[in-house]
VMD Tcl script that draws the C-alpha trace (Angstrom):
set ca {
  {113.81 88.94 137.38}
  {115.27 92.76 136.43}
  {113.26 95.17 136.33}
  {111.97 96.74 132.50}
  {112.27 99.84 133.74}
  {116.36 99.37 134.40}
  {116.77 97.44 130.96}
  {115.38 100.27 129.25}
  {118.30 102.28 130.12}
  {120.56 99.90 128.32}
  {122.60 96.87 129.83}
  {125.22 95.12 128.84}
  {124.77 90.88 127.54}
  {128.09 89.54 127.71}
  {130.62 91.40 125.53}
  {127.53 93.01 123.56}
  {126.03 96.90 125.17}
  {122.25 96.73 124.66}
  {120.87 100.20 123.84}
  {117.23 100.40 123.24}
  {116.53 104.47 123.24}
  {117.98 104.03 119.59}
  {117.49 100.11 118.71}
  {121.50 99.80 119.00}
  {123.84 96.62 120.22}
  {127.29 96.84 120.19}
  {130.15 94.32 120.62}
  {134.10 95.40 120.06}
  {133.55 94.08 116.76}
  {130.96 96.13 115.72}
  {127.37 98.01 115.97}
  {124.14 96.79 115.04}
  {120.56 98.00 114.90}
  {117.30 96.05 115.74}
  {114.07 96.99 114.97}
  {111.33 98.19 117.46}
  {109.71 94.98 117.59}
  {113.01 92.63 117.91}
  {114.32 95.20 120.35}
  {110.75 93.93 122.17}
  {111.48 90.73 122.07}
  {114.83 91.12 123.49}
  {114.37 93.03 126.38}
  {110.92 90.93 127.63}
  {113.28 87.66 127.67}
  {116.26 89.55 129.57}
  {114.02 90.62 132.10}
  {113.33 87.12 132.89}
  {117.03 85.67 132.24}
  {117.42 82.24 133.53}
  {113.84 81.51 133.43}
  {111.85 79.32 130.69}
  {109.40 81.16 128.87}
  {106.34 79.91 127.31}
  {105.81 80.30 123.42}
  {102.36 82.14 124.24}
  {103.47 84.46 126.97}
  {106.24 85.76 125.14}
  {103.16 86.21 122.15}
  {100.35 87.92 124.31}
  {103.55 90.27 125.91}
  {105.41 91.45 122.87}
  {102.61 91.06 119.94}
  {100.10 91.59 122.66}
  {97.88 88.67 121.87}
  {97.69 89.60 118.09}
  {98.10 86.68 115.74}
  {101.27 85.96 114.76}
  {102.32 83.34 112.72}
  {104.78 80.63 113.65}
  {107.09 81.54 110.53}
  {106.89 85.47 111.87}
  {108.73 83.98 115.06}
  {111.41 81.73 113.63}
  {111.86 84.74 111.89}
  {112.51 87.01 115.13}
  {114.12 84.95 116.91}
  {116.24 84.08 114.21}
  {117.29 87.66 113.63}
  {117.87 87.96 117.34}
  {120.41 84.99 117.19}
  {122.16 86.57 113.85}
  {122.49 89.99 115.41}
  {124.09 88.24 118.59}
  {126.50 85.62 116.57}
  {124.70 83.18 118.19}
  {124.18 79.33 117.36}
  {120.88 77.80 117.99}
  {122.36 74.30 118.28}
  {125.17 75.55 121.07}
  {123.53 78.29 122.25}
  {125.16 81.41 124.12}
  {122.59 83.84 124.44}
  {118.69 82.51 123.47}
  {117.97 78.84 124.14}
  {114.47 77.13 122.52}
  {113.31 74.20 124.76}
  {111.04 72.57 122.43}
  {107.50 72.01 123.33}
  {108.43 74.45 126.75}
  {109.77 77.83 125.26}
  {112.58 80.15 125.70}
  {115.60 80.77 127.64}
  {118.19 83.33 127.76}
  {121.15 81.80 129.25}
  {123.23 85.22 130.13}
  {122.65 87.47 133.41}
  {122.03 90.77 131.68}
  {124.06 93.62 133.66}
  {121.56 97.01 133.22}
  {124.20 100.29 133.00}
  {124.98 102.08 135.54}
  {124.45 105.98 134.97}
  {121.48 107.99 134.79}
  {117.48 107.38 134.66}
  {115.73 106.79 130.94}
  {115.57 110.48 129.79}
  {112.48 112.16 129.18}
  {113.72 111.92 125.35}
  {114.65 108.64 125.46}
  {111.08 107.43 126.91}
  {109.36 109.31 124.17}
  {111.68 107.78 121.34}
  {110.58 104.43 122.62}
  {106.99 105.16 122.66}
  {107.56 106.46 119.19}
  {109.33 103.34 117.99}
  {106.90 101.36 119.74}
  {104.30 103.37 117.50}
  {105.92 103.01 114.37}
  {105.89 98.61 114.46}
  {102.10 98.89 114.22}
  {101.03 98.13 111.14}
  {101.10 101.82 109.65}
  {97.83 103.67 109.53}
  {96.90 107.49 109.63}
  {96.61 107.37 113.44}
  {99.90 105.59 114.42}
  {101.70 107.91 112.02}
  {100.42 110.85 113.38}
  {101.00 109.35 117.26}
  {105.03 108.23 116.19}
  {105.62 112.08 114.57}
  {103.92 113.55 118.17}
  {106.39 111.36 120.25}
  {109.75 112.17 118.49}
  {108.87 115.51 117.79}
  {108.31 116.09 121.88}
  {111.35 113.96 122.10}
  {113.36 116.32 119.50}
  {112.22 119.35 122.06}
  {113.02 117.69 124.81}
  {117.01 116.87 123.16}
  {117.42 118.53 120.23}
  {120.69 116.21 119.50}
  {118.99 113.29 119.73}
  {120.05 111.06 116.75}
  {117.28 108.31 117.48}
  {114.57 110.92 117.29}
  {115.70 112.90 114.24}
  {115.77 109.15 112.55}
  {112.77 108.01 113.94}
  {110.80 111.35 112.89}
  {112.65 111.29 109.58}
  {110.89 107.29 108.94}
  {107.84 108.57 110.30}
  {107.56 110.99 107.03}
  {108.53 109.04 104.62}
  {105.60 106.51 105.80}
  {103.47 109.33 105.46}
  {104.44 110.16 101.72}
  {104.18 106.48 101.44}
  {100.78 106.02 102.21}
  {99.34 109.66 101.11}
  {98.77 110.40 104.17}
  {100.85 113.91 103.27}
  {102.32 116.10 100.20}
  {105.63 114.89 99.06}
  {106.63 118.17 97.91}
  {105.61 119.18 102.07}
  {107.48 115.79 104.15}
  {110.16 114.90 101.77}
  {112.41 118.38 102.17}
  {111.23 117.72 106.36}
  {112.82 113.88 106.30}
  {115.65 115.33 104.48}
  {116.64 117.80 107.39}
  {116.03 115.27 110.46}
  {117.50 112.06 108.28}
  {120.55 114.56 107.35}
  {120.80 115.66 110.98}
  {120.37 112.54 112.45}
  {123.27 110.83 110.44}
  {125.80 113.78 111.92}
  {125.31 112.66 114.37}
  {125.43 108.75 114.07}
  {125.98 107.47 110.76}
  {124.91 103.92 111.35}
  {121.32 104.46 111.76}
  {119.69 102.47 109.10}
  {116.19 104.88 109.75}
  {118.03 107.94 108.19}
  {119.84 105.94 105.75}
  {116.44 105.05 104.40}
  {114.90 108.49 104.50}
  {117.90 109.87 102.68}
  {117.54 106.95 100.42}
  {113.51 108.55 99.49}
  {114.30 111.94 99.56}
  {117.42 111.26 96.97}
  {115.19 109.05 94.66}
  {111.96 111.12 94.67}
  {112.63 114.87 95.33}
  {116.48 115.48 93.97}
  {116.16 112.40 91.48}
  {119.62 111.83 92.29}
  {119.21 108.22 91.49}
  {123.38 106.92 92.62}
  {122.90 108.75 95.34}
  {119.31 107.25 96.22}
  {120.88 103.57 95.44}
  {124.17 103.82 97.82}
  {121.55 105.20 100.75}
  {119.36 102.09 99.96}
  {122.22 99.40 99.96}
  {123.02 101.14 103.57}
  {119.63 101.12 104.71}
  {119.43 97.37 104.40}
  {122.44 96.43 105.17}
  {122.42 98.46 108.48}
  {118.83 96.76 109.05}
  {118.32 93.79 106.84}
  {114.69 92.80 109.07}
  {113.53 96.31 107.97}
  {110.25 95.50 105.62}
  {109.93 98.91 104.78}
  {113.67 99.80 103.44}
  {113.51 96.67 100.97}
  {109.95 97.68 99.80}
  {110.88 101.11 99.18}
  {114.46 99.65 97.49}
  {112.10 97.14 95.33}
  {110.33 100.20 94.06}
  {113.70 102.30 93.08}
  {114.82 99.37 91.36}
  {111.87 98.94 89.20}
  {111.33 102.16 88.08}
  {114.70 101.96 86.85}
  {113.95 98.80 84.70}
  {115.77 96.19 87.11}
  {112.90 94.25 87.81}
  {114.51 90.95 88.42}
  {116.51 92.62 90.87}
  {112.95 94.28 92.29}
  {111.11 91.64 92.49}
  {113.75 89.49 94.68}
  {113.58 92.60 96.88}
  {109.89 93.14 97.44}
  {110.20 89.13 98.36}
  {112.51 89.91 100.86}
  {110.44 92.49 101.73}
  {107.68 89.96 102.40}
  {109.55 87.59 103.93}
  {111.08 90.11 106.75}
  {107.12 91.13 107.51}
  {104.66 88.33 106.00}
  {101.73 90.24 107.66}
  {103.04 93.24 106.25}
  {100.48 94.45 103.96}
  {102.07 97.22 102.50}
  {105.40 94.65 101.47}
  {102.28 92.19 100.04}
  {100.69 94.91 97.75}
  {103.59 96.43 96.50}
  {104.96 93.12 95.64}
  {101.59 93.44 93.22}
  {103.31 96.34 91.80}
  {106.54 94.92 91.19}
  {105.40 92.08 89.29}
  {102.94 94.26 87.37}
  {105.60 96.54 86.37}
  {107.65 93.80 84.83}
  {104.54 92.49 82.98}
  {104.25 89.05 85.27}
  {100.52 89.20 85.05}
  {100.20 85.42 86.18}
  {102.23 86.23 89.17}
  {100.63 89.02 89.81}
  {96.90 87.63 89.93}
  {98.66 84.86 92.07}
  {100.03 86.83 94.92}
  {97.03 88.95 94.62}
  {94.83 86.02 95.26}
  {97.42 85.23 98.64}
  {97.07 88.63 99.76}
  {93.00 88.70 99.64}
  {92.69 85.48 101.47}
  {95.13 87.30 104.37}
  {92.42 90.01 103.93}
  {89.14 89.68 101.76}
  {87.99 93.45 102.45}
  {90.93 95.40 100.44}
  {89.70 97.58 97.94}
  {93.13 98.75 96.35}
  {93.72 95.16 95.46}
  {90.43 94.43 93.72}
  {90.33 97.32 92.18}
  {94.32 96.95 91.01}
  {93.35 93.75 89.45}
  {90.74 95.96 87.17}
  {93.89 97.13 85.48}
  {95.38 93.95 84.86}
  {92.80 92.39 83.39}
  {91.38 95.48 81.47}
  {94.69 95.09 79.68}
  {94.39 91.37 78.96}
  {91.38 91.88 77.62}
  {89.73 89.64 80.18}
  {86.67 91.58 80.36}
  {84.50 89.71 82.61}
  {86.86 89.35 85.00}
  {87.58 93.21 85.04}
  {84.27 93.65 85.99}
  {83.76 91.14 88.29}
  {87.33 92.66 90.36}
  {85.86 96.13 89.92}
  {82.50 95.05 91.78}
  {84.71 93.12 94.39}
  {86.23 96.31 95.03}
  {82.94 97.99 94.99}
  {81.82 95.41 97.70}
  {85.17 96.11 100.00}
  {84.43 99.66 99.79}
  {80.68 98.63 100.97}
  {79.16 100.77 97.97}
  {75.06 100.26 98.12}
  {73.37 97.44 95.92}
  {71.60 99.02 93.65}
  {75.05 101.29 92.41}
  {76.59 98.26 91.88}
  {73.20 96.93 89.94}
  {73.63 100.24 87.79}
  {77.27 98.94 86.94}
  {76.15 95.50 86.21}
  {73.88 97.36 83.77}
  {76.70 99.56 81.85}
  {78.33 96.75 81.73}
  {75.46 94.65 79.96}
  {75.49 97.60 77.38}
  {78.83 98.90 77.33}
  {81.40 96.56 78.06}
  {84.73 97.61 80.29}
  {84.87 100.60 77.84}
  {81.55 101.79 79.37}
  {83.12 100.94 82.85}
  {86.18 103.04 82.72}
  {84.40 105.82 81.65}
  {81.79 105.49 84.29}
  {84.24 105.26 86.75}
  {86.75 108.19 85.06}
  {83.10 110.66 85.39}
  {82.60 110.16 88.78}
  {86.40 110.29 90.02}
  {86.08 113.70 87.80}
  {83.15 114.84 89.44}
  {84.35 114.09 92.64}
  {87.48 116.30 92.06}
  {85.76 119.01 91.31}
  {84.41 118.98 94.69}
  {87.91 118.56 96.14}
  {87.87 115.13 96.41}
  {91.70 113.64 95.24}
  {91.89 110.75 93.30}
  {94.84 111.45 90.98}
  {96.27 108.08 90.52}
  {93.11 106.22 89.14}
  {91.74 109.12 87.42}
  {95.48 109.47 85.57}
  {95.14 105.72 84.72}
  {91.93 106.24 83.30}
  {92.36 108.77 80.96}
  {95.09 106.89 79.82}
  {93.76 103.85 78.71}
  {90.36 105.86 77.24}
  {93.00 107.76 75.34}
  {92.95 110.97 76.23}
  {96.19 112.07 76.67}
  {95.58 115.91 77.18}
  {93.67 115.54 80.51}
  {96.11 113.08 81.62}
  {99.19 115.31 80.90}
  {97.58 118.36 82.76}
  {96.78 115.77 85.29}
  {100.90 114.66 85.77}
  {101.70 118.12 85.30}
  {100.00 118.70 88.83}
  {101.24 115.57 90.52}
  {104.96 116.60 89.47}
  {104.59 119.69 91.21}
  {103.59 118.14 94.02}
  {106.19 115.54 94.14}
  {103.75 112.76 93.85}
  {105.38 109.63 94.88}
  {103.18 107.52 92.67}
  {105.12 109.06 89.28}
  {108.28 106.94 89.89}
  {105.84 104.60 87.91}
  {105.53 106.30 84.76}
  {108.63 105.18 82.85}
  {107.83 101.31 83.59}
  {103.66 100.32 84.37}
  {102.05 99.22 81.23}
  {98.61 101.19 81.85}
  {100.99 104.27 80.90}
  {101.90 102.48 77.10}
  {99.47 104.95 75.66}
  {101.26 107.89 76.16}
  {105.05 106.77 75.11}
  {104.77 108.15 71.48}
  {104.03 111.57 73.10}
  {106.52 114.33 73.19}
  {105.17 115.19 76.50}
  {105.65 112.00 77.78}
  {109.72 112.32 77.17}
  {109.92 115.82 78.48}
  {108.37 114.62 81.59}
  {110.76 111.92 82.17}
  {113.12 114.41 81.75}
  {111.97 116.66 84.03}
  {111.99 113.82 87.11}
  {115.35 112.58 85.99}
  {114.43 109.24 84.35}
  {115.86 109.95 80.94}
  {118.66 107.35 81.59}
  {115.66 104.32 81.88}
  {113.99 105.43 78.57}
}
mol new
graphics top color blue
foreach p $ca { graphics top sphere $p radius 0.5 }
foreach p [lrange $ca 0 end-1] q [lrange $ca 1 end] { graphics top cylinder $p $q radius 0.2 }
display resetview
């Protein structure tokens, strides 16, 4: 058994170097990166080379007893095997004794050279906090830990790339102003790939900050190819690529992406719900309620996705089952009984109609007390009709570099405002004149 501690510092696997400060393993014939997680998974089974390795240990060490499902680790292990050119029916490198577990059939050889650098150990804990599932607190933990790690070695590529990712998940789930992160990923991502151009992290940032804030869109698109191809495992990178696509009317081409996107991370539930998006976008309503219905029975309690499927059905005119999403999402949000008995009562009287603006006077209320809710309330006013309020509304979220307008040239709740001259000069304004 070796020692973490000494694998950490990188070691060498037969004719590949094994770097995981920055995710990196190299052979003459190339470099490669691995993601936080497979990176995990590679150094737990070197540290016990030579020894067989039950399924469920190597689950309770590197998923730490979270469910995991068997697909998510042919998955991993398959990626492992790709990176290494190795053959699961002659093995080199990973061996699967079925019914017994795991193998790794090389001695790994740990460099010689100096201890893990106080930089290095805080880009791993930063990685490590980056393959949660993303939420407000693990962002905010990954930015401390490469930003300490960026003081600490101002040079270091890994960090720059790692902090760059960490803002564009940020922008991604509003956890930030675009107009405030984007120009931020753009310095570390454009930093970071000085000085290493294969790191598929600042690839992808660059990718973000082409497509959103200089709406450079061949620029954004040559960034994106590089992003996944440097890091085809990488969930995020073909979500975000799914969504560039789409808003450029390629939605064949996006949808196969946000699939892929899926299928790198099928507990992802960012890659599930934007897959909703995709297929809404192209108008694939029956696909849309389909993967929707997948993603609740992964997790009943989501709110966006209830209250998503409000706008698909408000525009098939399937008004009872508008209503009955919209108190779903009411439910998930855990919003009292008798509010949703007051509902059940506009509804009696008013229909969806009476719904929407319900809901559009209460989102408006609440913004007046500071309270942001731009993407529903913009939705709103669009399908009630009133296109002033919701061109004063996208007015603001350009300005702030709101990553939600990528959507305006393609989702159908914006059909309403097409014959508007505002609506062109817009598009114009964030660079989508080409997809009109």
């Amino acid at each position: 058994m070796i020692e973490r501690q000494k694998l950490l510092r990188g070691f060498r696997l037969s004719e590949w170097v094994i770097r995981p400060d920055d995710g990196s393993v190299t052979s003459p014939t190339g470099t490669h990166r691995l993601e936080p997680q497979l990176m995990e998974l590679l150094v737990f089974l070197c540290s016990r080379a030579g020894e067989v390795i039950p399924k469920q240990e190597v689950l309770e060490t590197v998923w730490g007893g979270r469910f995991v499902s068997d697909e998510t680790v042919k998955g991993c292990f398959y990626q492992l095997r790709k990176t290494l050119g190795d053959d699961p029916r002659e093995p080199r490198f990973i061996e699967t004794l079925p019914k017994r577990g795991y193998r790794i059939l090389v001695q790994p050889e740990p460099l010689s050279g100096t201890p893990v650098s106080e930089a290095q150990e805080l880009c791993l804990k930063g990685r490590a906090a980056l393959s949660e599932q993303p939420s407000e607190a693990s962002l905010k933990q990954a930015r401390l830990y490469f930003e300490r790690a960026i003081q600490a070695e101002p040079e270091n590529a890994a960090a720059l790339a790692g902090l760059a990712r960490t803002y564009v998940l940020m922008v991604s789930l509003g956890l930030g102003r675009a107009a405030e992160f984007l120009p931020r990923a753009k310095v570390a991502a454009s930093r970071a790939h000085e000085l290493d151009p294969h790191l598929a992290d600042a690839h992808l940032a660059l990718a973000v900050v082409r497509f959103l804030h200089d709406h450079d869109f061949a620029s954004a698109e040559r960034a994106f190819h590089l992003a996944v191809q440097q890091q085809p495992s990488d969930s995020l990178a073909h979500t975000w690529y799914a969504q560039f696509l789409a808003s450029q009317n390629r939605h064949a081409e996006a949808i196969a992406e946000a699939r892929q996107a899926v299928e790198a991370d099928p507990l992802s539930l960012t890659a599930r719900r934007e897959l909703l998006n995709i297929l809404f976008a192209a108008r694939r309503y029956d696909e849309t309620i389909a993967e929707a219905h997948q993603l609740l029975d992964i997790n009943p309690s989501f709110p966006d996705v209830h209250l998503g499927m409000v706008w698909v059905h408000v525009l098939r005119h399937q008004d009872r089952q508008a209503f009955e999403a919209f108190t779903a999402g009411l439910k998930a949000m855990g919003v009292a009984a008798p509010l949703i008995q007051q509902a059940q009562e506009v509804f009696a009287t008013g229909g969806m109609p009476g719904i929407l603006r319900a809901w559009l006077g209460l989102l408006e209320q609440n913004a007046a007390m500071g309270q942001k809710n731009q993407v529903d309330l913009i939705i709103l006013h669009s399908l009630l009709g009133d296109r002033d309020r919701c061109f004063q509304l996208l007015e603001l979220a350009a300005q702030e570099q709101h990553p939600y307008l990528f959507w305006l040239p393609v989702l159908p709740v914006f059909d309403n405002l097409r014959s508007d001259p505002r609506y062109s000069r817009l598009l114009a304004q964030l660079g989508f004149l080409s997809v009109t």
